[in-house]
ROLUMKOL-923854 format. One line per 10 residues: number of its first residue (from 1); their letters; for each residue x, y, z of C-alpha. Coordinates in nm, 3 decimals. Layout:
N
NUM = A = X Y Z  ...
//
This chain:
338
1 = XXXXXXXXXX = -1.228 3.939 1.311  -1.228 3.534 1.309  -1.446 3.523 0.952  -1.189 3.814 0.827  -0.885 3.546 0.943  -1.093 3.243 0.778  -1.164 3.455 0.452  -0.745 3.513 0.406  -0.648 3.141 0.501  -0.886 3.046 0.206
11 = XXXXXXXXXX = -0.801 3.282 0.002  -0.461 3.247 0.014  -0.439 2.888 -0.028  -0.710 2.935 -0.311  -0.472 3.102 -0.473  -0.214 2.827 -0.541  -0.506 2.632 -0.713  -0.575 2.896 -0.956  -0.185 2.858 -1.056  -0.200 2.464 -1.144
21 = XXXXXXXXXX = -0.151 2.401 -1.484  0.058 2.084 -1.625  0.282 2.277 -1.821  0.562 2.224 -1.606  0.734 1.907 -1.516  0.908 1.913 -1.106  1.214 1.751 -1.114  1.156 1.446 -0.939  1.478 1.262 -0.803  1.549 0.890 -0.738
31 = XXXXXXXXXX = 1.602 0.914 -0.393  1.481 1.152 -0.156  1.445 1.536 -0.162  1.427 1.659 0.191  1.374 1.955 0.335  1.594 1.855 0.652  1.844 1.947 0.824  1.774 2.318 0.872  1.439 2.572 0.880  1.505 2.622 0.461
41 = XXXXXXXXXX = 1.266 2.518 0.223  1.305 2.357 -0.118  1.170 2.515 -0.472  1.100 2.172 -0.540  0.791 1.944 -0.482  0.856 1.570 -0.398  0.653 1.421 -0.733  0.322 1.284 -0.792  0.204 1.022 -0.575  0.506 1.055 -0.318
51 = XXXXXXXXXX = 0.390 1.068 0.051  0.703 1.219 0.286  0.774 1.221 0.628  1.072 1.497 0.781  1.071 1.470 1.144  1.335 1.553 1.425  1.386 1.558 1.824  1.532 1.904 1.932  1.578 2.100 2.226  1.659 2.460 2.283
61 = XXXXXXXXXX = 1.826 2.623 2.598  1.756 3.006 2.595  1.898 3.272 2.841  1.799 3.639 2.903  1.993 3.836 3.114  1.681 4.095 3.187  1.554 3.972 3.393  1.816 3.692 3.498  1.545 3.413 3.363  1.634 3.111 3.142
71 = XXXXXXXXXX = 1.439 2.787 2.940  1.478 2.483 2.837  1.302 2.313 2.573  1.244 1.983 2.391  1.051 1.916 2.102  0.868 1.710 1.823  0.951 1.832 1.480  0.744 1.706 1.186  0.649 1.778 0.849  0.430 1.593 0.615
81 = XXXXXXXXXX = 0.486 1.634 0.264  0.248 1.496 -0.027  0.308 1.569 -0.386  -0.034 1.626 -0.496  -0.227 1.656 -0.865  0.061 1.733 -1.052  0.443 1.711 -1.088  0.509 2.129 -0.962  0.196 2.124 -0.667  0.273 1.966 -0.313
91 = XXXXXXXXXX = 0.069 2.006 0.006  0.273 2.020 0.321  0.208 2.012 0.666  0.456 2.178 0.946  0.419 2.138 1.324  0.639 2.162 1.588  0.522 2.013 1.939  0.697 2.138 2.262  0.722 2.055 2.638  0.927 2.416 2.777
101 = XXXXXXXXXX = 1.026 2.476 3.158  1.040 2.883 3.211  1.289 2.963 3.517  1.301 3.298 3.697  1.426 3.343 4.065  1.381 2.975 4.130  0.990 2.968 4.002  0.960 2.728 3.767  0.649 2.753 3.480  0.627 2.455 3.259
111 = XXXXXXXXXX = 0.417 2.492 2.950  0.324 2.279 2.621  0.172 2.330 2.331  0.276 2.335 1.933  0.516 2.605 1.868  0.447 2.584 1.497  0.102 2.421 1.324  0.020 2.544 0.964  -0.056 2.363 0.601  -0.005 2.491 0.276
121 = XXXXXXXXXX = 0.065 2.432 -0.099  0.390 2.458 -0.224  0.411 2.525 -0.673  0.717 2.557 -0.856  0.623 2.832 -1.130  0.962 2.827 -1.313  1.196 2.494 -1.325  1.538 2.606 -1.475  1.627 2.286 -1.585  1.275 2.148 -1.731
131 = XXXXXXXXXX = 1.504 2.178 -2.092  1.694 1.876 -2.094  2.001 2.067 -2.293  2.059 2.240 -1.903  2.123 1.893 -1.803  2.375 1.796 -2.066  2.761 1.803 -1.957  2.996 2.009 -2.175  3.207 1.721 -2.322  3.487 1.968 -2.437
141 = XXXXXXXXXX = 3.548 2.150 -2.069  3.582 1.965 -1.779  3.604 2.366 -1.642  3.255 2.414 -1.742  3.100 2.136 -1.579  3.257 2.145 -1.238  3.334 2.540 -1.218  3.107 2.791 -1.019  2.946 3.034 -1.304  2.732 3.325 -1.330
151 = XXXXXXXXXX = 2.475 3.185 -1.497  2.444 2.927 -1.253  2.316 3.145 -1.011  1.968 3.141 -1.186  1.739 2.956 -0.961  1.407 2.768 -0.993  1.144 2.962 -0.816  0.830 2.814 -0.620  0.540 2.982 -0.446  0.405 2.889 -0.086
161 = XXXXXXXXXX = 0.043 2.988 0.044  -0.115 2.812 0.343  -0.261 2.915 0.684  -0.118 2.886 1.062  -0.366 2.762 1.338  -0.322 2.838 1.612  -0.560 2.655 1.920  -0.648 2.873 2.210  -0.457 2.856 2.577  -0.119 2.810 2.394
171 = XXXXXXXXXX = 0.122 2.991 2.592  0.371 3.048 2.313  0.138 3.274 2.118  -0.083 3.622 2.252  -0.447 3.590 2.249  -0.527 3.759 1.956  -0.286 3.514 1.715  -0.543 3.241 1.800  -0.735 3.077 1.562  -0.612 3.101 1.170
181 = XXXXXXXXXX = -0.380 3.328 1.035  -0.225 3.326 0.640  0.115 3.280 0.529  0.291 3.318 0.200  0.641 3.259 0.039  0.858 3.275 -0.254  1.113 2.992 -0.210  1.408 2.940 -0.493  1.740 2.707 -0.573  2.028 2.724 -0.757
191 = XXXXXXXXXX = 2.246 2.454 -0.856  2.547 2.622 -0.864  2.781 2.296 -0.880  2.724 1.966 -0.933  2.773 1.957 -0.566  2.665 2.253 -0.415  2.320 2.415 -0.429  2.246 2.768 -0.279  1.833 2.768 -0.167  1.665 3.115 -0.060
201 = XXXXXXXXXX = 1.296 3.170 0.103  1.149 3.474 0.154  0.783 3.474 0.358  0.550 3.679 0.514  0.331 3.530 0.813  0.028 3.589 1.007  -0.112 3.844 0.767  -0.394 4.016 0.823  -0.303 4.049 1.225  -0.116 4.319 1.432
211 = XXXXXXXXXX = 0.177 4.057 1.469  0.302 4.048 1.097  0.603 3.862 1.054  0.878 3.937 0.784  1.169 3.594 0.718  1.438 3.532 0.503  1.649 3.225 0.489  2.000 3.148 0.304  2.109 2.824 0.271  2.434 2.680 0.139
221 = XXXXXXXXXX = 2.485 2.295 0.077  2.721 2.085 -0.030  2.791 1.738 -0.099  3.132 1.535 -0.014  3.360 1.305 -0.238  3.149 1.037 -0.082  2.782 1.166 -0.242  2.597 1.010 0.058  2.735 1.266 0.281  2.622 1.630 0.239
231 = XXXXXXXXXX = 2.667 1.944 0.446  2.508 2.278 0.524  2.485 2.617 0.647  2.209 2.827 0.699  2.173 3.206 0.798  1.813 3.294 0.920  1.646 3.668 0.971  1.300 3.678 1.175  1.155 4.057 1.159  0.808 4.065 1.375
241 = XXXXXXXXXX = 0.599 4.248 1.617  0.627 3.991 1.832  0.965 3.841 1.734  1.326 3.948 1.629  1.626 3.789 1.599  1.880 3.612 1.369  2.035 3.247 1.374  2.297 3.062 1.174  2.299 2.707 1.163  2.540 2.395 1.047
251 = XXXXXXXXXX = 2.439 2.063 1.008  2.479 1.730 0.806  2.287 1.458 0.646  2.374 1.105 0.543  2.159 0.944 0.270  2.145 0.555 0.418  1.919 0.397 0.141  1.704 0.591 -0.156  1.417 0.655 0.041  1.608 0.679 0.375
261 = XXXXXXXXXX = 1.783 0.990 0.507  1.941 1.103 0.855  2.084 1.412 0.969  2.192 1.661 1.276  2.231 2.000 1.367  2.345 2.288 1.582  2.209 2.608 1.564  2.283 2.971 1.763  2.118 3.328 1.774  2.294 3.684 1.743
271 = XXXXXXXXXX = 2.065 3.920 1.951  2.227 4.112 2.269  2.024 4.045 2.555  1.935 3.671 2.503  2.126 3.369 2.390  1.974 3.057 2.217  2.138 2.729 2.190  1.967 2.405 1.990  2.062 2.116 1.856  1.838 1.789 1.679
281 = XXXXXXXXXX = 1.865 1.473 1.539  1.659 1.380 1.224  1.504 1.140 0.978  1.339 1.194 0.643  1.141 0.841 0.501  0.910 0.866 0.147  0.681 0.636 0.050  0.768 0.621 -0.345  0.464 0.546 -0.580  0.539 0.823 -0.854
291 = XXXXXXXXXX = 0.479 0.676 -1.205  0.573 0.944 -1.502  0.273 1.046 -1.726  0.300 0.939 -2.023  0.358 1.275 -2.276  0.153 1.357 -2.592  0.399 1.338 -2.904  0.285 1.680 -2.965  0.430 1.785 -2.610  0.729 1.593 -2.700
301 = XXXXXXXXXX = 1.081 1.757 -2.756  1.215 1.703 -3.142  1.567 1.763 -3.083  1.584 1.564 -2.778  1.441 1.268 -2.956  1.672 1.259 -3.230  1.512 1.539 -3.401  1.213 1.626 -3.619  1.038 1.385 -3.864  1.151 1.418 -4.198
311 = XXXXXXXXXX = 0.905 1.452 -4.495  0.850 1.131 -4.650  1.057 0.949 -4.350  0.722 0.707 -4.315  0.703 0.573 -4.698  0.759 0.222 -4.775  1.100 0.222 -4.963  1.118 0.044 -5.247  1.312 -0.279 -5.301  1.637 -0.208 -5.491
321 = XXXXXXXXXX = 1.754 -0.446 -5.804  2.084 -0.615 -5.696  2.291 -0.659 -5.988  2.522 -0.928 -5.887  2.220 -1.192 -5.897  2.123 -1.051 -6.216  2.404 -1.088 -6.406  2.528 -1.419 -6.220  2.150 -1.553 -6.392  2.246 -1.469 -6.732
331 = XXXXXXXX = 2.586 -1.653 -6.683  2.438 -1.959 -6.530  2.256 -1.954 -6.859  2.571 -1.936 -7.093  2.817 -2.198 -7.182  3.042 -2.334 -6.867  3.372 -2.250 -6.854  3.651 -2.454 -6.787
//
């Protein structure tokens, strides 16, 4: 059973290397592309060369009222981001380290142990605005430029495969969940204003074991007047054998320097029978060494470079006969005038 878990956890993530190619350029942005605030994910890589940190303090209250029992729980959020190889491919680590206190009729049972711990690659397989005419504004509507529109709803899509690991005597997890189990993902966004951008992820976890997991996130941003400021909300659905439930979150994030984000959150659950109340506080920090590669002119875009070379367009022109000095030199030759 362990080598079967091993064999899908490298298969899986063997899988996104058999998809790099460097046909497609990530959109790489001068300041920083986090993942944070919320549990949504990106179709976007960070860039070449870029090393991110995402990390947060949380804590959780949950309450079940069979049997009359109740936690609280604080905890280490971090994620590791790399943009690796190419533009499209980033590796990513997730974890999630937490201290909980389990109360029931007065007995207290305190556990810790990572709630989360998996890597994986991360490829963006279609970028809808790689053509640089997607990027242009409409000089002629101010409607068209600023205005929600259906075609806007086309996303860029990316593709997630990585492993979990989990290590044995956690307490979160049953028995049989320990060790390595694979994970995979389709993540996409849309830009659908300047402003706003709608993100969607769809994955499948711990594959291969008897506690599949089905999630789908929605997430909604948008940025103020002030473009430093930015706001979200965020609908999550969890379908498992060993977990159900559904949260919505709200948060916001202020960009304090390029490379320098901050942000908060509250989140709450909708199952009957338990309640679950968090909150965090985050920060997102790169380490910026991207350099662009430089293109082949064969790669190159005519059009966007002021169009195709015309026949002939590299011949030495010939010097043209002025007239004026020609004819001044026969007069300077005649008789003077007075």
């Amino acid at each position: 059973m362990e080598k079967t878990k091993i064999t899908w956890a490298l298969g899986v993530s063997l899988f996104a290397f058999l998809l790099l190619t460097d046909s497609i350029i990530a959109q790489y942005t001068d300041v920083i592309n986090s993942n944070r605030p919320g549990a949504s994910v990106s179709a976007y890589a960070v860039g070449r060369n870029v090393l991110q940190f995402e990390t947060a303090l949380d804590y959780t209250n949950r309450k079940w009222d069979t049997p009359d029992s109740k936690s609280n729980e604080f905890g280490l959020d971090l994620a590791i981001r790399y943009g690796l190889l190419f533009e499209p491919l980033e590796i990513i680590y997730e974890g999630n380290y937490a201290k909980n206190t389990y109360t029931l009729n007065d007995n207290k049972v305190k556990g810790t142990d990572f709630t989360k711990n998996r890597i994986g690659f991360k490829y963006l397989v279609y970028d809808r605005y790689k053509n640089p005419e997607r990027n242009k504004p409409n000089l002629l509507s101010w409607r068209a430029n600023n205005v929600f529109q259906l075609r806007n709803l086309i996303p860029s899509v990316s593709v997630y495969a990585g492993a979990n690991y989990i290590f044995d005597d956690n307490p979160y997890f049953p028995t049989d969940l320990y060790g390595f189990s694979p994970r995979a993902g389709i993540n996409t966004q849309s830009r659908l204003t300047p402003r706003s951008v709608l993100i969607t992820n769809i994955s499948y976890d711990h594959i291969g074991t008897d506690f599949t997991q089905w999630e789908y996130i929605v997430s909604y941003t948008r940025a103020f007047r002030n473009p430093k400021w930015s706001a979200f909300m965020e609908y999550q659905g969890i379908n498992g054998e060993l977990f159900k439930d559904n949260f919505f979150r709200v948060g916001s994030a202020y960009l304090f320097k390029e490379d320098l984000q901050f942000d908060a959150q509250l989140s709450t659950n909708f199952k009957t029978g338990r309640q679950i109340y968090s909150g965090s506080i985050g920060v997102s920090y790169r380490l910026d060494n991207h350099v662009d590669r430089p293109m082949p002119i064969e790669d190159q875009d005519a059009e966007f470079d002021g169009g195709p070379i015309k026949k002939n367009s590299m011949k030495k022109k010939g010097k043209k006969k002025k007239k004026g000095k020609k004819n001044k030199k026969q007069k300077d030759n005649g008789a003077i005038d007075f």
